[in-house]
N, C-alpha and C positions, 0 to 999 in steps of 0.2 A: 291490546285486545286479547291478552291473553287467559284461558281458561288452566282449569286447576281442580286435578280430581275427579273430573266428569267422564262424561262418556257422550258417545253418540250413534247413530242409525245412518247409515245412506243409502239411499237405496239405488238399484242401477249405475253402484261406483267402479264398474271392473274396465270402466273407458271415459272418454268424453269427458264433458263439462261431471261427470259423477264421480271419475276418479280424480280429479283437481280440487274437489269440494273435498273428496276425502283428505285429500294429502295436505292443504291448507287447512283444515281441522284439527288434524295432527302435528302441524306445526304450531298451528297456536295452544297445546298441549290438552287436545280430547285423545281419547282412547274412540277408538274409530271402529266402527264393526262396519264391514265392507261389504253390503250384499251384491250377488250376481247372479243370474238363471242358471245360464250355462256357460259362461266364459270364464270356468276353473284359473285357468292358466292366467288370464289377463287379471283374475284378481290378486292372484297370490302375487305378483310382479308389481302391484300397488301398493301390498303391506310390504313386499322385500324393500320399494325404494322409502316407504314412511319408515320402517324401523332403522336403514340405512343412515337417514335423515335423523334418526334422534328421537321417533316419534314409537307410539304403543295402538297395532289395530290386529283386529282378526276376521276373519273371513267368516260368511254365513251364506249358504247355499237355499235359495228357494224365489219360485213365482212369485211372485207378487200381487200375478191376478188371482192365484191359489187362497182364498182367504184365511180355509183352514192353517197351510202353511204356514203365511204371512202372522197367523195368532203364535201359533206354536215358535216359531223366532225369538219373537216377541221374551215370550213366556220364558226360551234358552237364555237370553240375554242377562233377562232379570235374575234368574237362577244362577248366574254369572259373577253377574257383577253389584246386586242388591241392588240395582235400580236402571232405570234408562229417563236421561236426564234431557238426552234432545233428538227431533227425529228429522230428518231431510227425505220427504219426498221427491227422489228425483226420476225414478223409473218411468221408463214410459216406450210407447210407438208409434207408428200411422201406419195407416194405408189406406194411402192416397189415391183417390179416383175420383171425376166427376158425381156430384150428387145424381144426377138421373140413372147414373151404372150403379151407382154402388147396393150390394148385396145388404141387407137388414142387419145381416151375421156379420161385415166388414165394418159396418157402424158402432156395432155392438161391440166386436173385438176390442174394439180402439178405447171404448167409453172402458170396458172392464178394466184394462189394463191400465190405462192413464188415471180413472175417476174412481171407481171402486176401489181400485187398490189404495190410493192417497186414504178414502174415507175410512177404510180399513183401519189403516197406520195413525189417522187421525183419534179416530173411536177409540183401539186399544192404547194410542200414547198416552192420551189422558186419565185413562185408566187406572194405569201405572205412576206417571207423573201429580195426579192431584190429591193422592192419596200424600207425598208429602208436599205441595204446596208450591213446586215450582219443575221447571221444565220448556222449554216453546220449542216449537214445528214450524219450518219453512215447508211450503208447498211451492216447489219451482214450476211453473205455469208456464205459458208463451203470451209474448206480444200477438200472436194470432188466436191465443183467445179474447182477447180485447178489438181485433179488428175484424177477425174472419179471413177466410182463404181460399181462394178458387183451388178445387178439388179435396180439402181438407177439412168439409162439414163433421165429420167425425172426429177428428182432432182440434179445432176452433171449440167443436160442444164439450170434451175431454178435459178441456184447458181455462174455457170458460167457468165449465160448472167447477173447475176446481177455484177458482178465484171469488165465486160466490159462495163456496161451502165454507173458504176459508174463513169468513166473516160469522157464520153461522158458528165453528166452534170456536173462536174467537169469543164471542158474546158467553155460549154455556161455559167455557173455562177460565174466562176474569175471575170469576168469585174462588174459584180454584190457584190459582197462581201463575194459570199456564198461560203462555202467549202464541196466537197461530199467527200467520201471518205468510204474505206470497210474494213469488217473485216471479217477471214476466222476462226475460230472457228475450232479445233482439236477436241478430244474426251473428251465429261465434263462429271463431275459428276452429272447427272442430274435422278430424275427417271426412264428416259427410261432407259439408261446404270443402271441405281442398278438392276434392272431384270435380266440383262445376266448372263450367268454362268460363271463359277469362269474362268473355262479353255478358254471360248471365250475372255473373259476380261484377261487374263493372255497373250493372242495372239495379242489383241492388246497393252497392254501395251508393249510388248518385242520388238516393232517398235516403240515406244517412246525413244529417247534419255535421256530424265526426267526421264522415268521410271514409268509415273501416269498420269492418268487422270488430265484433269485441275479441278479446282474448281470454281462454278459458277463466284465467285468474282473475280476472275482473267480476265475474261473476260469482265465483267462488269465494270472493273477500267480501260482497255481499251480503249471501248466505252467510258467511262469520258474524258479519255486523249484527243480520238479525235476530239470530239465535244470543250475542254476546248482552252482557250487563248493559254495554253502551245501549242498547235501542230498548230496554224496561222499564220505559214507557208508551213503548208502539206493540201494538196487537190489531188485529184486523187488516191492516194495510195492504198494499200491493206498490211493489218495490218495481219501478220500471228502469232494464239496466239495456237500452237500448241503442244510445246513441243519439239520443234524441228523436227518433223516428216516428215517435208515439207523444206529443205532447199534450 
């Protein structure tokens, strides 16, 4: 599954499951542009270990709920590198509270950053990409946009509507060559989850079929599949990488 000559976008890669997709990206031989808000350091320590590794990325600083930013990116990328051939929406946040607490602006936040921003990167990829006729977009999603979440109506709607949007450019970008397509993400091993306690992490594991946590790379070799030649024949889809916990 390896690429050649390309390039690609990630976005919210300076940690977590977003700097695994980068670094797996670049091992299967993309040129990696690494976006991050504000975690300067934690990105550069993601190109230092891809170039390390044998691999070619650079760093790109900005919002992503910022839309103007999030264009102008864009637009550096292209002026770069004569084209942007795949994009990975993976940025995102919550803030999580009870529906009957939660502030309009806390709802909002969430939708901006997780949904807008995707549609953003969705609108301008195509842009760029079906002018020459190929290119595909993962939009990494959550299994709780497909089930819902106590305290997490803003992030379930964040994640949801991004799994229906995906479908929507999906269909205007067939005749273009481009392929969207999403990914819902179960429970990983990622920082956040190593904090929880043994017993909360014992509860959600006992709702896995697997029996565990994913592992960042599990998800990240995903995300390669669907962007890679192997899956050009799938657009629209949603890729559930859960553990079975979602059948």
């Amino acid at each position: 599954m390896r690429f050649s000559g390309k390039n690609v976008l990630v976005t919210g890669a300076s940690r977590g499951i977003g700097a695994q997709i980068a670094k797996t990206l670049a091992a299967e031989g993309l040129k990696v542009w690494i976006n991050y808000r504000s975690a300067e350091e934690q990105a550069l320590k993601v190109k230092a270990e891809i170039e390390e590794a044998g691999g070619e990325a650079q760093t790109i600083g900005f919002d992503v709920s910022d839309e103007s930013a999030f264009v102008a990116a864009l637009k550096s990328i292209v002026e770069s590198d004569g084209e942007l051939n795949y994009l990975v929406n993976n940025a995102g946040i919550t803030k999580d509270k009870l529906a009957m607490r939660m502030k309009s602006e806390e709802f909002m936040a969430v939708i901006e950053a997780n949904l807008k921003s995707a549609f953003v990167g969705c609108r301008e990829a195509l842009k760029v990409m079906g002018k020459k006729r190929f290119g595909a977009v993962v939009n990494v999603a959550s299994i709780v946009g497909e089930t819902g979440n106590a305290g997490q109506s803003n992030y379930a709607a964040s994640k949801g509507g991004m799994i229906a949007m995906t479908k929507s450019f999906a269909l205007e970008a067939a005749p273009r060559g481009v392929r969207y397509n999403a990914l819902t993400p179960g429970f990983v091993a990622t920082d956040m989850t190593a904090v929880l306690k043994d017993e909360i992490k014992e509860g959600f594991i006992s709702k896995i079929p697997l029996s565990r946590f994913a592992e960042p790379s599990e998800v990240a070799e995903a995300v390669a599949f669907l962007l890679s030649d192997h899956a050009s024949y799938i657009t629209g889809e949603t890729l559930r990488v859960n553990g079975g916990m979602l059948m």
